[in-house]
PDB file as gemmi writes it, atoms N, CA and C in Angstrom:
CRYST1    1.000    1.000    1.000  90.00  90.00  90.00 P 1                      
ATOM      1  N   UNK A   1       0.860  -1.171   0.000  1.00  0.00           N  
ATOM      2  CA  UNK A   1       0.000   0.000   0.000  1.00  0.00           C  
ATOM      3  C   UNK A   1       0.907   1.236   0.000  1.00  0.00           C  
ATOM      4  N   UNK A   2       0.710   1.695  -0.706  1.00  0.00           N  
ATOM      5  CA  UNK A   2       1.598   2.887  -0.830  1.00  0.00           C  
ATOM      6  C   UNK A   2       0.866   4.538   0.065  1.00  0.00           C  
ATOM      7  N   UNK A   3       1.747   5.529   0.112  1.00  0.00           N  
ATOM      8  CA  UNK A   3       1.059   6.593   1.018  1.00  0.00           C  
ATOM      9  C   UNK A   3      -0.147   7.267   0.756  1.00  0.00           C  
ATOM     10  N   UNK A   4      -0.491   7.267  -0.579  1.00  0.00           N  
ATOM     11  CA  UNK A   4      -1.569   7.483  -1.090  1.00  0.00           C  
ATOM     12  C   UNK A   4      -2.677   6.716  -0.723  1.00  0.00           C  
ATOM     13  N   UNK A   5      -2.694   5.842  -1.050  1.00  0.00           N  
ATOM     14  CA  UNK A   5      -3.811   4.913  -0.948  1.00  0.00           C  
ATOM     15  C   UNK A   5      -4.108   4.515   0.842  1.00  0.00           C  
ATOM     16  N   UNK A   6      -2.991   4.734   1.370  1.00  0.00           N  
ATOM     17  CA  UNK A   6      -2.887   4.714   3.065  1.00  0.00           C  
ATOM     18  C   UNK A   6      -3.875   5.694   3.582  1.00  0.00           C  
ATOM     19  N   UNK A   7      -3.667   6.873   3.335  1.00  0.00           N  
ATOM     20  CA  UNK A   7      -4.226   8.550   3.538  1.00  0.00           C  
ATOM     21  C   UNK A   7      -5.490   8.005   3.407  1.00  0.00           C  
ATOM     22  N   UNK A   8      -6.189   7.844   1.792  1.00  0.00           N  
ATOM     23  CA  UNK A   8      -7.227   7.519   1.506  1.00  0.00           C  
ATOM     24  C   UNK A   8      -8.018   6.563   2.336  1.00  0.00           C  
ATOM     25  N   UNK A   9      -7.469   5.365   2.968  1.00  0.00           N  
ATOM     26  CA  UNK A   9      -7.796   3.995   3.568  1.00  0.00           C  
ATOM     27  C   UNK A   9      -8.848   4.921   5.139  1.00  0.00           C  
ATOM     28  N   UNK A  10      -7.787   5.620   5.579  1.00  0.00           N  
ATOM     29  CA  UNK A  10      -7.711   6.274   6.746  1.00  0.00           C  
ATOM     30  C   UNK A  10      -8.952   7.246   6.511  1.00  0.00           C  
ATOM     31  N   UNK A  11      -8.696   8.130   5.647  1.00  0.00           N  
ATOM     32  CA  UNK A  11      -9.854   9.411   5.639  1.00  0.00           C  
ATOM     33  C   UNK A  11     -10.861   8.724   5.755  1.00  0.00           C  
ATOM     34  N   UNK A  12     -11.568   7.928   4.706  1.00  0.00           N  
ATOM     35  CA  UNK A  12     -12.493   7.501   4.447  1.00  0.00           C  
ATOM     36  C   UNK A  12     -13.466   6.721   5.697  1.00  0.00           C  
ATOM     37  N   UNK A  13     -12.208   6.087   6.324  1.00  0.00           N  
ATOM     38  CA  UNK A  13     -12.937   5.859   7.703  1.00  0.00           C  
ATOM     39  C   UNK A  13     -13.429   6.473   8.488  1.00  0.00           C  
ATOM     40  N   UNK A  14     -13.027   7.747   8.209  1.00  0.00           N  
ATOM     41  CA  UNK A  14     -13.343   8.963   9.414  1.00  0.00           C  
ATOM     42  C   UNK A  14     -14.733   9.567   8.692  1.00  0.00           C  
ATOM     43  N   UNK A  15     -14.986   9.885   7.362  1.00  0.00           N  
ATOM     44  CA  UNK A  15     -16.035  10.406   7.119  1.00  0.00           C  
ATOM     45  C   UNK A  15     -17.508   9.829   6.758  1.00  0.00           C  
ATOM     46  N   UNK A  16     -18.211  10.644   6.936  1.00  0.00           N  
ATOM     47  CA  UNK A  16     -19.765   9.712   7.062  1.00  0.00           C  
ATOM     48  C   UNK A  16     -19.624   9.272   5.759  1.00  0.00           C  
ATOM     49  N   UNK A  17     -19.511  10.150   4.471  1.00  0.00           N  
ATOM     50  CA  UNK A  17     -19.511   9.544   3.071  1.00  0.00           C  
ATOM     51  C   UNK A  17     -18.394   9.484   2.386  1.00  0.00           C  
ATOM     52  N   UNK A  18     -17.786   8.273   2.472  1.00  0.00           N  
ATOM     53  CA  UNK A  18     -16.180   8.172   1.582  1.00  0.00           C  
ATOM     54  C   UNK A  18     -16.795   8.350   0.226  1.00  0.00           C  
ATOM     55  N   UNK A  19     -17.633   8.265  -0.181  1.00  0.00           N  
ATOM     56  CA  UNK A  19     -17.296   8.713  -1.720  1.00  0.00           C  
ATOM     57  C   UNK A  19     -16.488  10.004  -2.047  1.00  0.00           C  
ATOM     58  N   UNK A  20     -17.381  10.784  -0.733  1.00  0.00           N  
ATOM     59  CA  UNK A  20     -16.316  12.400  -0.992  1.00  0.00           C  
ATOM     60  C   UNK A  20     -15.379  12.289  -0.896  1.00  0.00           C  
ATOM     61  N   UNK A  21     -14.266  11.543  -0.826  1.00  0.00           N  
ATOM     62  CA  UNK A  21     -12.648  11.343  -0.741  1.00  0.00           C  
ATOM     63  C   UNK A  21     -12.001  10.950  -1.821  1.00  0.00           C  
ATOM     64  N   UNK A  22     -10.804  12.122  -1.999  1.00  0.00           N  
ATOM     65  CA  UNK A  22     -10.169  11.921  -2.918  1.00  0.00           C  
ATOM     66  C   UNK A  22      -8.251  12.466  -2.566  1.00  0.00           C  
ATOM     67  N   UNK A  23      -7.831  11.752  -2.942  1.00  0.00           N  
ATOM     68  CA  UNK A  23      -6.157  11.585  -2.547  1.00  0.00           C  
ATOM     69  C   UNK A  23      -5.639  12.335  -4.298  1.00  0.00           C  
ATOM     70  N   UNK A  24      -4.877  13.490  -4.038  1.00  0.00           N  
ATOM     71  CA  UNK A  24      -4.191  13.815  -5.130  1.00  0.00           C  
ATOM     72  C   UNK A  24      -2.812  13.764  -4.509  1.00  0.00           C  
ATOM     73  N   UNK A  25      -1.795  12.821  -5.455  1.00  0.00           N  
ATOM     74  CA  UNK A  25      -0.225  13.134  -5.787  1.00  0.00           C  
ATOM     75  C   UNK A  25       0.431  13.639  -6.580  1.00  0.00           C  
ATOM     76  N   UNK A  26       0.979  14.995  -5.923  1.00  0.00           N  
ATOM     77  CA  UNK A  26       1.540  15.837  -7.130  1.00  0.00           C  
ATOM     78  C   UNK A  26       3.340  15.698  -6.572  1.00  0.00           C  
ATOM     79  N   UNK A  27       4.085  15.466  -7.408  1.00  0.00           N  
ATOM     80  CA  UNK A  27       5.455  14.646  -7.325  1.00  0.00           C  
ATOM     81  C   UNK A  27       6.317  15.999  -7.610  1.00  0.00           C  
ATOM     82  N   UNK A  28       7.126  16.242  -7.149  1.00  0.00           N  
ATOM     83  CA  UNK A  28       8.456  17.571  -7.396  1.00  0.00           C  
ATOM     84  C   UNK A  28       9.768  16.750  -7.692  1.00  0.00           C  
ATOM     85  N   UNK A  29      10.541  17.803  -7.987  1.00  0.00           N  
ATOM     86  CA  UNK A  29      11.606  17.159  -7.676  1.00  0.00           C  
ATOM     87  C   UNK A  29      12.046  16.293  -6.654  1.00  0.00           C  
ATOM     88  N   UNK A  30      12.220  17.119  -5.190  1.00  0.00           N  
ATOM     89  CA  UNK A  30      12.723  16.324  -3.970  1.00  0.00           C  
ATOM     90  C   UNK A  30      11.398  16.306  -3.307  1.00  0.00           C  
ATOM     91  N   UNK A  31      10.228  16.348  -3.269  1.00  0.00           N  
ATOM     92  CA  UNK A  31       9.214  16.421  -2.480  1.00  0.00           C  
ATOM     93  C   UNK A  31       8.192  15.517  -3.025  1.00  0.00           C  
ATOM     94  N   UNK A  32       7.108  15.292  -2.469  1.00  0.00           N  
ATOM     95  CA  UNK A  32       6.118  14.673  -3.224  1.00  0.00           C  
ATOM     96  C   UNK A  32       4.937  14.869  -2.064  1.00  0.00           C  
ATOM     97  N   UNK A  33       3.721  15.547  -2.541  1.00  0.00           N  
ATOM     98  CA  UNK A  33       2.747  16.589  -1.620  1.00  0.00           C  
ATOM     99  C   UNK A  33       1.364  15.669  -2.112  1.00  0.00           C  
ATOM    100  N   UNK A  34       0.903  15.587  -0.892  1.00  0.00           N  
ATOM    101  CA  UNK A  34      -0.702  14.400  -0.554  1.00  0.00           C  
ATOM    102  C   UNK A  34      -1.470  15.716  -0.559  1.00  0.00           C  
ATOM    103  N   UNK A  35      -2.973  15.616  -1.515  1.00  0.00           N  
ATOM    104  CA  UNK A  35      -3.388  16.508  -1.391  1.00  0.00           C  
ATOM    105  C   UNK A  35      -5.140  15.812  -0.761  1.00  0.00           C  
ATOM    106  N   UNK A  36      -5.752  16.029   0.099  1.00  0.00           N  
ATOM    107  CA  UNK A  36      -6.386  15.340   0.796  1.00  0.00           C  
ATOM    108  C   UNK A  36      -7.992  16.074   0.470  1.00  0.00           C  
ATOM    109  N   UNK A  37      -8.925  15.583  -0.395  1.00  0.00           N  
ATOM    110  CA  UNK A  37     -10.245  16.249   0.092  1.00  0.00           C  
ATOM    111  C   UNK A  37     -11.054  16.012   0.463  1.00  0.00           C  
ATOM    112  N   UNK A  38     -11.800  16.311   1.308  1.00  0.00           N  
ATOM    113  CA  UNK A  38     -13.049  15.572   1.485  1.00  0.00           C  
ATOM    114  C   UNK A  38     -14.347  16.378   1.640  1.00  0.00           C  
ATOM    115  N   UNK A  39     -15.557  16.273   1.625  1.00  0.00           N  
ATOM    116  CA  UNK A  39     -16.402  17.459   1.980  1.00  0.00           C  
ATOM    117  C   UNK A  39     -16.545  18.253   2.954  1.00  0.00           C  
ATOM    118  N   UNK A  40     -17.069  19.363   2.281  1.00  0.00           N  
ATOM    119  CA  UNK A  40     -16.780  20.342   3.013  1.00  0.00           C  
ATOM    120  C   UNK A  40     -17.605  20.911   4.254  1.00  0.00           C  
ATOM    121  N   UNK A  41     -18.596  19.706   4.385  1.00  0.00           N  
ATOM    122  CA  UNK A  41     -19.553  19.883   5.828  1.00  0.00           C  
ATOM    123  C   UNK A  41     -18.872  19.187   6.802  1.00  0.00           C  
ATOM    124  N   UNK A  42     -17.161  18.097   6.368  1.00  0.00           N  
ATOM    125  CA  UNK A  42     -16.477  16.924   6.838  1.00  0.00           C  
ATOM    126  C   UNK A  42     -15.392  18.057   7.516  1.00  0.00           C  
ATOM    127  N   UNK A  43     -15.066  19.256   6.871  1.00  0.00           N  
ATOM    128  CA  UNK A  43     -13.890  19.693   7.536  1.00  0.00           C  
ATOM    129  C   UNK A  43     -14.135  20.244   8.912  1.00  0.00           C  
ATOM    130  N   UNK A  44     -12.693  19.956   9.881  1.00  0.00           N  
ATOM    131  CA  UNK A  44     -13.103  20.346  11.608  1.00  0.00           C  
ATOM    132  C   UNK A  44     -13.989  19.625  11.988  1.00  0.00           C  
ATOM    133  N   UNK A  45     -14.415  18.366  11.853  1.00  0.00           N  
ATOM    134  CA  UNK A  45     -15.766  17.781  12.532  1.00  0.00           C  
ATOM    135  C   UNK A  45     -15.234  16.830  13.071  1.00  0.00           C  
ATOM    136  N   UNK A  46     -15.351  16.405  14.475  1.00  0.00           N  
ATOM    137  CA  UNK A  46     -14.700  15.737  15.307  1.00  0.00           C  
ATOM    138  C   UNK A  46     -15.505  14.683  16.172  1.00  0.00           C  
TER     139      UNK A  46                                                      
END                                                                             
């Protein structure tokens, strides 16, 4: 499982509707940045 699909595994558990989840990898040179979304009634909700 790679970090992507990890992130994703994880979010999805946390939110009422994983469909709203989506994992973007955008790759740099020396970096490589998880871009995490999920809906937006999902953000701060604890």
């Amino acid at each position: 499982m790679d970090h992507s699909q990890l992130i994703r595994h994880i979010a999805k558990a946390l939110v009422d509707n994983a469909r709203n989840v989506s994992v973007k990898q955008i790759s740099g040179v020396q970096t490589t940045v998880l871009e995490l979304k999920v809906a937006k009634r999902m953000l701060g909700k604890s």
